[in-house]
N, C-alpha and C positions, 0 to 999 in steps of 0.2 A: 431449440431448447425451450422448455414451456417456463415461463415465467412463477415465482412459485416467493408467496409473501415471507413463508415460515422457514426464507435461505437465511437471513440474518435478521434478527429481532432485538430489539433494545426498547427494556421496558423498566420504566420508570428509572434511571441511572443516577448515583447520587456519589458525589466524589467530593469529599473537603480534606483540604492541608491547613489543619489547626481547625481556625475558626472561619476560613476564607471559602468557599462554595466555587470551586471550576465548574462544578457541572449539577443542576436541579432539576432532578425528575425529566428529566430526558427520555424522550419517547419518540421513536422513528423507524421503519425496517428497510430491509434490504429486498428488491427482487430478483431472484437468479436471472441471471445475463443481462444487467442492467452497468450504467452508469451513472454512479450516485456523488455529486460534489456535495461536501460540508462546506459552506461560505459563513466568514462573520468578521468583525472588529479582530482587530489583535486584542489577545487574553480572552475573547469570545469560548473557549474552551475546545476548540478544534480538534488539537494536537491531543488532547486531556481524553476526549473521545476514543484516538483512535488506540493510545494506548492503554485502555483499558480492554478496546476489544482484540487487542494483543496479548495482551496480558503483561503489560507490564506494572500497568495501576491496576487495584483492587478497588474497584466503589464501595463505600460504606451502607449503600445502597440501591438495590435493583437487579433487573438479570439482564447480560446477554447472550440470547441462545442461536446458535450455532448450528443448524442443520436438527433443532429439537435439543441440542445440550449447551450445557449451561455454561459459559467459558467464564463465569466469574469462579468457578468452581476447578480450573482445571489449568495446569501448569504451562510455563508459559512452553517449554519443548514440545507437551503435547499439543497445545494450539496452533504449532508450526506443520507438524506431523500430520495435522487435520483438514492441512488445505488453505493454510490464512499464512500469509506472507507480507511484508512492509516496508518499504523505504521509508528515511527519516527525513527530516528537516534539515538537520546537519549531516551533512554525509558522515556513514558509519561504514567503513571500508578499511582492511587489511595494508596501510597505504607502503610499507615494507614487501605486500607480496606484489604480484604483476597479476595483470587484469584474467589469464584463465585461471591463478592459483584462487584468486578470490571467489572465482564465479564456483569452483571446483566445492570449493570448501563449502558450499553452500548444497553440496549433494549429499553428506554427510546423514544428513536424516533419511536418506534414500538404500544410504551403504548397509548390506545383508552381515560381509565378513567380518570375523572380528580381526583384532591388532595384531594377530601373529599370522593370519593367513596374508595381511595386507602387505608386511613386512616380507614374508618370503614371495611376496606378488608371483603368484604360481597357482595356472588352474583357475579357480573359481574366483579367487580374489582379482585373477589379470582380466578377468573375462568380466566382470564385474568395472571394473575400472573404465578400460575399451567404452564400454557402455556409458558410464557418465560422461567418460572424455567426448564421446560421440556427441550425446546431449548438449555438451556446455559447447562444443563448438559450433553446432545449430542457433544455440544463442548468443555468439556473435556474431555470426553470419546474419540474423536479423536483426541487429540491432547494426548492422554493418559496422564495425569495433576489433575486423581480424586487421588491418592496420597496428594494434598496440593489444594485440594478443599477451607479447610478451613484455609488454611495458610495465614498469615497476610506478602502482598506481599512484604513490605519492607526489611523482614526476607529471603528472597527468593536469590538464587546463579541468578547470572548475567542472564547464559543460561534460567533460566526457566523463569524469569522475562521478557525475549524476547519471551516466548514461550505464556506467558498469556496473552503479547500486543497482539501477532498473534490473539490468543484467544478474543480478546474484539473486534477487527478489524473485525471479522469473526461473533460474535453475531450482527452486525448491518445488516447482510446477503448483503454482498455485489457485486455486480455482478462487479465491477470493483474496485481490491483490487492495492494498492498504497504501495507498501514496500520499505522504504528506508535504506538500508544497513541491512538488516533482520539478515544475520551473523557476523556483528561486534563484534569482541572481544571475539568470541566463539572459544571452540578447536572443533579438526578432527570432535569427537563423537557428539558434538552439532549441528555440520554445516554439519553431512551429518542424522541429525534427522530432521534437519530443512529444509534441500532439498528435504527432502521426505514429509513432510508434505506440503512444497510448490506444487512442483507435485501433490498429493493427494487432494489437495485444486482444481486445476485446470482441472482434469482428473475426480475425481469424483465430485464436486459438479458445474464441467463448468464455472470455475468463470477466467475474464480474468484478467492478472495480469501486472504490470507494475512495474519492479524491476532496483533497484540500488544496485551493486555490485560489489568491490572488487576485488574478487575473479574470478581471469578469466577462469580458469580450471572448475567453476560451471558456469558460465555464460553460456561459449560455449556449456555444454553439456544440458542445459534444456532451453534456448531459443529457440525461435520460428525465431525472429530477432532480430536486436542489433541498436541501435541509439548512437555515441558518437559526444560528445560534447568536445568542447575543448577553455577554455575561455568563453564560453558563445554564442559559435556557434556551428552548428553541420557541422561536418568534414565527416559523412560518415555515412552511414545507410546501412543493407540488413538481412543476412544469415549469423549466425557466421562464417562460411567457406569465405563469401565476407568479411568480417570486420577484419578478421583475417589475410589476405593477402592484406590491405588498404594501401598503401604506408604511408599515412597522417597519421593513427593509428599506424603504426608504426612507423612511427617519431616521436610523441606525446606523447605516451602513452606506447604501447608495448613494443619498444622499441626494436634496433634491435638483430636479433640475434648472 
């Protein structure tokens, strides 16, 4: 996959609620088939980031484009339709349905038929179907999760409940995955299943990633490069080895040692 600057671009980004500034001219891009962590303080503007290149905040000002288009400019369905997919912070999960209904439901922007073919499931809608179902069981089969295929997610330990967002994030097949704090709240055994499936994610299916993390010891070792933010500015960008020895990141953030 050729590397290629103008995959995700965020230029000049400006987001205030009232009078309070999450995010000031923010400037950073994305390289296709990269792995890019956002690192900073809590209220650093992280999360404020990525929901804007989601579309779920609108900045007051700046652009981010998107493969050349402009995603401040364009609804948040079609920004799912376009290849940009996300997990949350707090898990946001169906916790009423069981782990294939969620993942299922996440094909939805994939699905050709309309409600009356899906309802008489016949012909094109059943054949149609077949094929997602095929799909979402591919993804837990990688995510090894066919154990609570039919488990009703509510029922589900914390860690796996993170594992089936991963999982629903992944059925929209996204070439530009958005994970915000993926290992929160997980032990050792969770959050080094979950850096492997990250990896595996972007090694085998080339998908580029754009992660929020914690966790600096994982950061540094599966980045590609690092973006920190601090207040709502960014303070420093490059190579974990540059970000690591950042004067500014270490006054802020790392802290010294």
């Amino acid at each position: 996959m050729t590397p290629s600057a103008q995959f995700l671009e965020v230029d000049n980004v400006s987001l205030y609620f009232g009078g309070n500034a999450a995010l000031c001219d923010v400037n950073f891009h994305v390289e296709q088939g990269e792995i890019l962590a956002i690192i900073g303080p809590n209220g650093a503007g992280k999360t404020s980031m990525l929901n804007c290149i989601s579309g779920f905040y609108r900045p007051q000002k700046g652009r981010i484009l998107y493969k050349q288009r402009d995603l401040t400019k364009t609804s948040t369905h079609q920004i799912a339709s376009l290849g940009i997919a996300r997990t949350f912070q707090n898990i946001a999960l169906y916790t009423g349905l069981s782990t294939l209904d969620n993942l299922m439901a996440a094909r939805h922007i994939h699905m050709q038929q309309n409600s009356l073919h899906s309802m008489l499931y016949w012909g094109r809608a059943q054949r149609e179907e077949v094929t997602h179902r095929t799909y979402v069981e591919e993804i837990i089969d990688f995510l090894e999760i066919a154990h609570i295929r039919k488990a009703i997610v509510g029922a589900l330990s914390y860690g796996l409940r993170k594992r089936v967002e991963l999982g629903r994030a992944l059925a929209l097949e996204p070439e530009l995955l958005l994970l915000d704090e993926p290992m929160a709240g997980m032990n050792v055994e969770e959050k080094e299943d979950m850096a492997r499936f990250i990896l595996d994610i972007h090694e085998r299916r080339g998908t580029t990633i754009v992660l929020i993390e914690h966790d600096m010891g994982l950061v540094m070792d599966i980045s590609d490069r690092v973006v920190v933010l601090d207040f709502g500015q960014k303070i420093a960008a490059g190579t974990p080895d540059e970000v690591r020895n950042d004067d500014k990141v270490i006054q802020a953030y790392l802290g010294q040692a």
